[in-house]
N, C-alpha and C positions, 0 to 999 in steps of 0.2 A: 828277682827271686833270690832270696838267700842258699847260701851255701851251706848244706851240713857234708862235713868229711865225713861223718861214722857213717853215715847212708849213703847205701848204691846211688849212683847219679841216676841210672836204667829204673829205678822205683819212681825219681820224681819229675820221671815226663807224664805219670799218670796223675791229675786231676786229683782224683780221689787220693790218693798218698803223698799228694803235699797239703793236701788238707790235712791228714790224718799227721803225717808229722809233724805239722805247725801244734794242732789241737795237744798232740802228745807231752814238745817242749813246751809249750803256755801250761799244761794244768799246773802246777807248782803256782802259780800266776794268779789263773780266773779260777772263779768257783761254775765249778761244771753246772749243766742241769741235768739231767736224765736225758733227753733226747740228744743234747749233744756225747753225751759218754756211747748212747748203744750208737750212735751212728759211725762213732770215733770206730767203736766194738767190729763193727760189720765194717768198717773199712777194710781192717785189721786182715780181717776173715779173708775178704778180696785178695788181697795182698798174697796172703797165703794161697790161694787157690791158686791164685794164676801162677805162682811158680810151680804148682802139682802137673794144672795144664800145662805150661810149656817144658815141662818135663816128661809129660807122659808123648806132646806132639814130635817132640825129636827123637822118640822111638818109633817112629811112621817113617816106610824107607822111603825116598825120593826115587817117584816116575822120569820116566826119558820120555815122555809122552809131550810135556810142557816144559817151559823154560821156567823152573822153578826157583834158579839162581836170582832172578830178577828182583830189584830192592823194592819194588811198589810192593810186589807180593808178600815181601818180609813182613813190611811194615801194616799191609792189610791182616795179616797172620796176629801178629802182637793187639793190635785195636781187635780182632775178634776174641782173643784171649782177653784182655782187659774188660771187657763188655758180657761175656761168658762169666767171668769170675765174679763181678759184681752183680748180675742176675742170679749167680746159685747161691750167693751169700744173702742176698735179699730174699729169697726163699726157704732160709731155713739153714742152708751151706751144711758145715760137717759141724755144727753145734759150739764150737771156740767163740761164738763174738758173745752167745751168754755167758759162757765162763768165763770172761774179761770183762764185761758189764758188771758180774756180781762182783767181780776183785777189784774192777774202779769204785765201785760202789762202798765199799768196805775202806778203799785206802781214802774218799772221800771223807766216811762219817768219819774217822781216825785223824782228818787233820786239824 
């Protein structure tokens, strides 16, 4: 896997966002087609979400009920946010991966 310094290392253990940053440094490269720009678009979206989610879950206070220090749970926490985020972005999300479709689209026909 190549290394990008400008990008959080925490973005590309997700699947979906080393996709999406490969596809991002390649366009200069390949000529897109439509499905790959919205899909790039709704990656994009993901990406975004899941920092909203894991922002909004660490204002959830932690029970003394369970051992919730525990790293498996962390790690099941983060894969349900990843999985989360890219289900509400595939459904519509908060509307960002059309308004970057139309702007890839545009800096497309401009090259």
């Amino acid at each position: 896997m190549e290394y990008y310094s400008s990008i959080n290392p925490l973005l590309l253990s997700q699947p979906s966002c080393v996709e999406t940053t490969k596809n991002l440094n390649q366009q200069k490269d390949v000529n897109k087609d439509d499905a790959t720009l919205k899909k790039s678009s709704q990656d994009f979206e993901s990406i975004l979400i899941n920092y909203v989610i894991k922002a909004m879950w660490e204002t959830v206070p932690k029970s003394n009920l369970s051992d919730e220090d525990n790293m498996g749970m962390d790690t099941y926490t983060e894969i349900m946010h990843a999985a989360l985020a890219q289900d509400i972005a595939a459904k519509g999300g908060l509307g960002i991966a059309p308004a970057i479709y139309k702007q890839l689209m545009q800096n497309k026909g401009q090259s």
